[in-house]
C-alpha positions in Angstrom: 15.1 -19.0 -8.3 13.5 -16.6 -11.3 13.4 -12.5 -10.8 13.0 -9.7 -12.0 16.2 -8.8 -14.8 15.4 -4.9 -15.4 15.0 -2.4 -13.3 10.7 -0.5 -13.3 10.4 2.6 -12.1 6.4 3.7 -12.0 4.4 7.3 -11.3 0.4 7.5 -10.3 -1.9 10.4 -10.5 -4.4 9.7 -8.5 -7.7 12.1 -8.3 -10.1 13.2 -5.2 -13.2 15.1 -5.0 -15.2 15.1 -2.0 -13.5 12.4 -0.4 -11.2 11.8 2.8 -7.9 9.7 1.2 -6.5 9.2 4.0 -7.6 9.8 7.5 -4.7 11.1 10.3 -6.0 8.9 13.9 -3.6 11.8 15.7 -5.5 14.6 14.0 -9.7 13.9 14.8 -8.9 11.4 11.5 -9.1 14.6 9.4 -7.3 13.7 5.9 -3.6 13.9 6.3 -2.0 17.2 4.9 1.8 18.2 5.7 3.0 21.7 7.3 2.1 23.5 3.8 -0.7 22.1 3.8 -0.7 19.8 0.9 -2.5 16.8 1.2 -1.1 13.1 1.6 -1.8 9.9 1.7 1.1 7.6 3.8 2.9 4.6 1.8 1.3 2.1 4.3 -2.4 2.9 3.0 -1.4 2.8 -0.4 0.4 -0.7 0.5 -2.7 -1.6 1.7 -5.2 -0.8 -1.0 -2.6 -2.9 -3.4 -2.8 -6.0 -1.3 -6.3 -5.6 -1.2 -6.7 -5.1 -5.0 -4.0 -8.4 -5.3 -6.0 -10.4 -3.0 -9.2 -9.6 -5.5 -7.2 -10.6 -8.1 -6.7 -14.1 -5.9 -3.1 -13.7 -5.3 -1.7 -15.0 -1.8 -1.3 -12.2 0.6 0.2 -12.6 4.4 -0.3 -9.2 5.6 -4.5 -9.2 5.4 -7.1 -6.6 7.2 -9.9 -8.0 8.6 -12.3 -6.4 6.0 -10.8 -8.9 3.6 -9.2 -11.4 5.1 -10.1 -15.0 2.7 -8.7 -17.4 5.3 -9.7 -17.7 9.1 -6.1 -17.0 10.8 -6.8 -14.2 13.2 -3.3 -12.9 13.6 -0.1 -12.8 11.6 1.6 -15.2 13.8 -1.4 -17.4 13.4 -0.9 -17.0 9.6 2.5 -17.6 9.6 2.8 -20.9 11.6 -0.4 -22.5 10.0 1.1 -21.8 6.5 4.2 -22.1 7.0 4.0 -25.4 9.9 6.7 -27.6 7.9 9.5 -24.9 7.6 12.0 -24.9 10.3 12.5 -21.1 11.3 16.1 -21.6 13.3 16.7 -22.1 9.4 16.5 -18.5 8.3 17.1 -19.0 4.5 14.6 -21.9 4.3 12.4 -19.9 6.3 12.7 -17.0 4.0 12.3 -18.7 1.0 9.3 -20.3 2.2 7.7 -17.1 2.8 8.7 -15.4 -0.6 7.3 -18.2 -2.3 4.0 -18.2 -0.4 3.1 -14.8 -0.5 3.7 -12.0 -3.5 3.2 -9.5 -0.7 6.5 -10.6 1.0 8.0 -11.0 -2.3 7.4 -7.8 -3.0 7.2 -5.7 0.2 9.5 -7.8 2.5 8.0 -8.6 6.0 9.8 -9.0 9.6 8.4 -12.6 11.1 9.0 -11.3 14.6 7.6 -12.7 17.6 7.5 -13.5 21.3 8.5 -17.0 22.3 6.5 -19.4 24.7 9.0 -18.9 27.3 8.9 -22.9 28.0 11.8 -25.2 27.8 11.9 -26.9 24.8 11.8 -30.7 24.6 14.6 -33.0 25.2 16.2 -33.8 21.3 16.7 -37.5 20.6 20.6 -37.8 22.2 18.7 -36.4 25.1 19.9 -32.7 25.1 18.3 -29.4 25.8 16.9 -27.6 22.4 17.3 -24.6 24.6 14.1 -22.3 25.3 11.6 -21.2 23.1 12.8 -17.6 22.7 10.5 -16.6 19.5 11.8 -15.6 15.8 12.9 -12.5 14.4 13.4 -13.3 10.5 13.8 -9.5 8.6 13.1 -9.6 4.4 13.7 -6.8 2.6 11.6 -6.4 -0.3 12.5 -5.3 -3.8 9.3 -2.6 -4.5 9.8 0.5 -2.6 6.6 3.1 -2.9 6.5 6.7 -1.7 3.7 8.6 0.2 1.5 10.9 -2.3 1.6 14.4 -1.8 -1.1 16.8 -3.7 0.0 19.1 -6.4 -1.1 22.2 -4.8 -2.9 22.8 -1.2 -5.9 21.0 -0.4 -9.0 22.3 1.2 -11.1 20.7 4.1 -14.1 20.8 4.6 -15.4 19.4 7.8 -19.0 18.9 9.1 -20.7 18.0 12.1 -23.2 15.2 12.2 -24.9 13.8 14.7 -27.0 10.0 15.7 -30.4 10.4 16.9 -31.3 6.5 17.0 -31.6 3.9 20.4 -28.6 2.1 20.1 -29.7 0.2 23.5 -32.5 -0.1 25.3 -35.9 -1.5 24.1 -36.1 0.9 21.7 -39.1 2.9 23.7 -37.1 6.5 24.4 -35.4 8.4 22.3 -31.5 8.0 23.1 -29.7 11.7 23.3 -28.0 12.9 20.1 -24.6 11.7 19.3 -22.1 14.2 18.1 -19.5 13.2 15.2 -17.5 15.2 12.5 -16.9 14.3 9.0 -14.1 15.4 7.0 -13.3 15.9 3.3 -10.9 16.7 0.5 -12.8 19.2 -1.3 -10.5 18.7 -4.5 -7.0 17.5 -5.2 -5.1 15.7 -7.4 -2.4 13.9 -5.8 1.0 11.7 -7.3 3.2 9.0 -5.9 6.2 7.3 -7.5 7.6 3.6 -6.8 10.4 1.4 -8.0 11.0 -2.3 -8.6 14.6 -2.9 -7.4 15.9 -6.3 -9.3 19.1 -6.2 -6.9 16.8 -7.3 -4.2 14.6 -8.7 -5.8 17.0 -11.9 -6.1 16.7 -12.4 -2.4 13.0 -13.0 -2.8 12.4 -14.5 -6.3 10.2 -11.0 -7.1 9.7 -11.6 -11.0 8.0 -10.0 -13.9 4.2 -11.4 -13.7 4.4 -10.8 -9.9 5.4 -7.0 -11.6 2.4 -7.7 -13.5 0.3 -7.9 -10.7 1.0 -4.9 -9.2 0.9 -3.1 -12.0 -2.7 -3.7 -12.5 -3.2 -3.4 -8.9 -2.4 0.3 -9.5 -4.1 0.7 -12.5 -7.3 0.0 -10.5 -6.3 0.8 -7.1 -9.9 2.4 -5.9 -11.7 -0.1 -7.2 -13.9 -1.7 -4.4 -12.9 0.6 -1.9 -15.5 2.7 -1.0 -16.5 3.8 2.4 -18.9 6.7 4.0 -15.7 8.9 4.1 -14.9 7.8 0.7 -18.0 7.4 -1.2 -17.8 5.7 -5.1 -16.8 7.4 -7.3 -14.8 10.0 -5.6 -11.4 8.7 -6.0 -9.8 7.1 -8.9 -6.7 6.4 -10.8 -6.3 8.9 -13.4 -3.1 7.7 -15.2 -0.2 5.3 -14.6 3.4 6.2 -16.3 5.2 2.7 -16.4 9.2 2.9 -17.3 10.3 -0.2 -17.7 14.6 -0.1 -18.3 17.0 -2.5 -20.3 19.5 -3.4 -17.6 19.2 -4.0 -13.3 20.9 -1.1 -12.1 18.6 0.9 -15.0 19.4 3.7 -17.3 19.0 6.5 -15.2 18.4 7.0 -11.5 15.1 6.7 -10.2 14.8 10.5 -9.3 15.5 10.9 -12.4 12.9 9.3 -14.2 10.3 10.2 -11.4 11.3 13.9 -12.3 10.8 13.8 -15.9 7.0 13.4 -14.8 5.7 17.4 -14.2 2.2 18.0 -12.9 1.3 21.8 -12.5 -1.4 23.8 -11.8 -2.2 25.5 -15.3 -1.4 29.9 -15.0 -4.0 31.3 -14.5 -6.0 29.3 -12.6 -6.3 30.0 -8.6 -8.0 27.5 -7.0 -8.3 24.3 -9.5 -11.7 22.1 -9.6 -10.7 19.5 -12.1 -8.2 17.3 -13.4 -8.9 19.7 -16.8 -7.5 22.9 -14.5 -3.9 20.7 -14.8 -0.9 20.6 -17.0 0.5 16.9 -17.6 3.7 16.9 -19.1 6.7 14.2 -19.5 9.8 14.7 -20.4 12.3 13.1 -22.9 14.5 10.5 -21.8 16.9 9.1 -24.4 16.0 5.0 -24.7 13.7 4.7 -22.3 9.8 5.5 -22.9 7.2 5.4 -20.3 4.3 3.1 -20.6 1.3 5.2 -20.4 -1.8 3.9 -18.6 -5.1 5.0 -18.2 -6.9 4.5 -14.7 -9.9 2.3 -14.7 
């Protein structure tokens, strides 16, 4: 099985006017902002908008939202036994490989294949024995591509606004239905970063190689793309720039907190309250032999 031989390491700037990057369920879905109250957006939506991007891109994906699922499977479990009906999963490494091979997202990600059993007796085998009952799976992959939340440079501001619905959305249309009241949240401004890796240790347990690297890279490189909404209109996020360090050896030339420190976005002096990605300093610094790959977002 082919993987990845040296170790990535990878930094995103990501840019946001008038837009809500990531809505908190637990907070009236108002964009997610820590204690300090710099805004974030959660590793599991930035997972998501890459599988969505890969699956443009007409890669294989298990994990899929219903907004773009390309297959008719319903579920995960559904997915999971209709793709994978010929592997046997009380064989966990044929199991596993099966899956890696099917799906970059599990190469890539890892997955737990977890679920409930039927709870019926199995069939008699062919020396007429017990198979035992049907008590379910539980097969855990750990993927080699780790990615960390975004956080904004500096505080965020939100602005929220009240809307309302003044349509029949029952009846025969004849009366006027009573207002419905809603709110609508934004990021007024913000420029936000996350980092990632590409761990080639673990990335011999799943066969995660460098085109599937490939593939993610461009995924970030256009990560907005196609993924416009009412609470994120076009246009009002995009990729700014994608730093790509790509190291001679698996275990890598330096840490990854190294490398993702060499990387220093600032608010210029001077400046207060920035508007623009021009109210920013940029700066990398030197590491000796390795050079970042240097991106522009599209």
């Amino acid at each position: 099985m082919k993987s990845l031989k040296n170790k990535i390491d990878f930094a995103v700037i990501v840019s946001v006017k008038n837009a809500n990057p990531n809505g908190d369920p637990l907070n009236g879905n108002r964009p997610r902002i820590n204690y300090d109250g710099y805004g974030e957006l959660s590793d599991v939506c930035i997972k998501r908008k890459i599988r969505n991007r890969m699956l443009e891109a007409e890669q294989s994906i298990f994990v899929q939202s219903d907004d773009y699922r390309t297959d008719n499977y319903r579920s995960l479990r559904e997915r999971a036994e209709g793709e994978l009906k010929d592997s046997n999963t009380k064989d966990e490494k044929s199991f596993r490989e099966a899956a890696c091979k099917k799906w970059i997202d599990v190469r890539a990600f890892g997955q737990v294949f977890a679920y409930k059993g039927t709870g019926k007796k199995a069939k008699k085998d062919v020396d007429g024995g017990e198979q035992g009952d049907d008590k379910g799976v539980s097969i855990g992959i750990r993927g080699p591509v780790s990615i960390h939340p975004a956080f904004s440079v500096s505080p965020v501001n939100i602005t929220s606004l009240q809307i309302t619905k003044s349509v029949s959305g029952e009846g025969d249309g004849t009366k006027r239905a009573s207002d419905t009241m809603g709110m609508k949240h934004r990021v007024d401004h913000g420029i936000y970063v996350f980092y990632g890796s590409m761990n080639p240790q673990l990335a011999l347990g799943t066969g995660f190689d460098s085109d599937d690297a490939e593939v993610i890279k461009n995924a970030l490189i256009g990560l907005f793309r196609n993924d416009a909404s009412s609470a994120r209109p076009e246009g009002s996020m995009e990729v700014y720039r994608v730093y790509w360090w790509k190291h001679n050896c698996p275990n890598g030339q330096y840490s990854s907190a190294v490398v993702h420190r060499s990387l220093v976005v600032c608010v210029k002096q001077g400046i207060s309250e920035p508007k623009t990605i021009n109210d920013y300093e940029i700066s990398l610094n030197k590491l000796d032999e390795l050079n970042a790959e240097i991106i522009e977002g599209i």
